[in-house]
Structure formats: structure tokens, C-alpha cells
N, C-alpha and C positions, 0 to 999 in steps of 0.2 A: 221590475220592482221586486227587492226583494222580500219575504217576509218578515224579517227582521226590520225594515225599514218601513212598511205597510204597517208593522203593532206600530211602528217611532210614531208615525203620522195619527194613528188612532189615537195614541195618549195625549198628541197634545192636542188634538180639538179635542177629544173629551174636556183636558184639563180648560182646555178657551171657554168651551161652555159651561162647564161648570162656575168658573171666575166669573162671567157675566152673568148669571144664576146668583149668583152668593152675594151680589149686589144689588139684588130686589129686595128690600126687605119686607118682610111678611109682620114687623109687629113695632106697635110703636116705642114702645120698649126696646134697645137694645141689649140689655142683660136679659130680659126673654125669650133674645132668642138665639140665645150663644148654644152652639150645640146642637140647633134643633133645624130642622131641613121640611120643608113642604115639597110634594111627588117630585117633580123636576128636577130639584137639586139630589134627593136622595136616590133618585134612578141614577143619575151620572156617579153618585158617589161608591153607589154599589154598581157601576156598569153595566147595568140595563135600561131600556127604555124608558120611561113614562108609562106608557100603554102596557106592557108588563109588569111592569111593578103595580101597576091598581086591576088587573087580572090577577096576581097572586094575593093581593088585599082582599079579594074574593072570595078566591077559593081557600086561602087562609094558609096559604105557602110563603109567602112573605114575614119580612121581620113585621115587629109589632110597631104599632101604631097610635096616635091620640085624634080623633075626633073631637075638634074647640067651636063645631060649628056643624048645620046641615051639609056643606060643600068645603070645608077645611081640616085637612090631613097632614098632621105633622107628625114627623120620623125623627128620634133621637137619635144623633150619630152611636153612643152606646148601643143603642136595640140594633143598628145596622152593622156595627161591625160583630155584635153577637150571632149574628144571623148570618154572616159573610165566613164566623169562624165555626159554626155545626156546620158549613160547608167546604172544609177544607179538607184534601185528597193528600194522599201521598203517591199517588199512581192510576192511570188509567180504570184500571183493572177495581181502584178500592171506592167500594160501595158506600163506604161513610157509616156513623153509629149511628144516623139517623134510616139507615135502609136495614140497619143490623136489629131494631128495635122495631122497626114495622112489621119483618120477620115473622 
């Protein structure tokens, strides 16, 4: 198998799970909840875990978040991709201006 074919296979069960995720709806409203993602959907949207994404809601390395409840976390696709875009690389090698400012 090759690598190229191994990432093919990744995206698209990512993308299965996600689509079966995006079908649970979390509110009874549906204009409340255009946009907005509970852990599950927002790990896959940001490709990572579940279990990683609520370890970074911890320690406070994760995008931001709304607490609507004692046990309910919802993610705004904006706050995720803001948070997917302070991490974006032009190269192995580049640290990012969020390691430039920790400095």
C-alpha cells in the first residue's frame, strides 16, 4: 500500500464519520446549530481524536469553546478553523508565530 493511497483511505473514513456525526443533531433548533459542532464532530473536523481534542480543552491548547451545560461542549467551525490557521507551517523546519511569541 502506498502512502498516497493510505492518506486516500484516511480521508474518506474520516469524511464517513464525520457525515454520520453531522447527522446527530445536538439542538432542537436547527438554525442553532448551523455552524457549531459538539467534540466528535469537531475532532474529525479538525483531524484529531475526541480524546485529544478534550485533553487540549484542558490544558487550554485547543481552539475555543462554549460550555451550554455541565457535560455540553460546543465548537464553532470559525473558532476551529482559526485555530487550525495559528497552525499552519510553511516547512518542517518553521516553528510557527505562535512558538515565535512564547520565545
Amino acid at each position: 500500500m502506498t502512502r498516497a493511497s493510505y492518506r486516500e483511505g484516511n480521508i474518506q473514513r474520516i469524511a464517513a464519520y464525520s457525515a454520520s456525526l453531522l447527522s446527530i443533531p445536538f439542538s432542537e433548533d436547527p438554525m442553532n446549530s448551523v455552524n457549531k459542532f459538539r467534540t466528535p464532530q469537531a475532532a474529525a473536523y479538525i483531524g484529531l481524536s475526541a480524546s485529544t481534542l478534550e485533553k487540549y480543552r484542558l490544558t487550554g491548547e485547543g481552539p475555543a469553546f462554549h460550555k451550554s451545560g455541565p457535560k455540553i461542549v460546543i465548537y464553532e467551525v470559525c473558532d476551529l478553523d482559526e485555530w487550525l490557521h495559528a497552525r499552519r507551517r510553511t516547512s518542517t523546519s518553521d516553528r510557527g508565530a505562535l512558538a515565535v511569541a512564547m520565545a
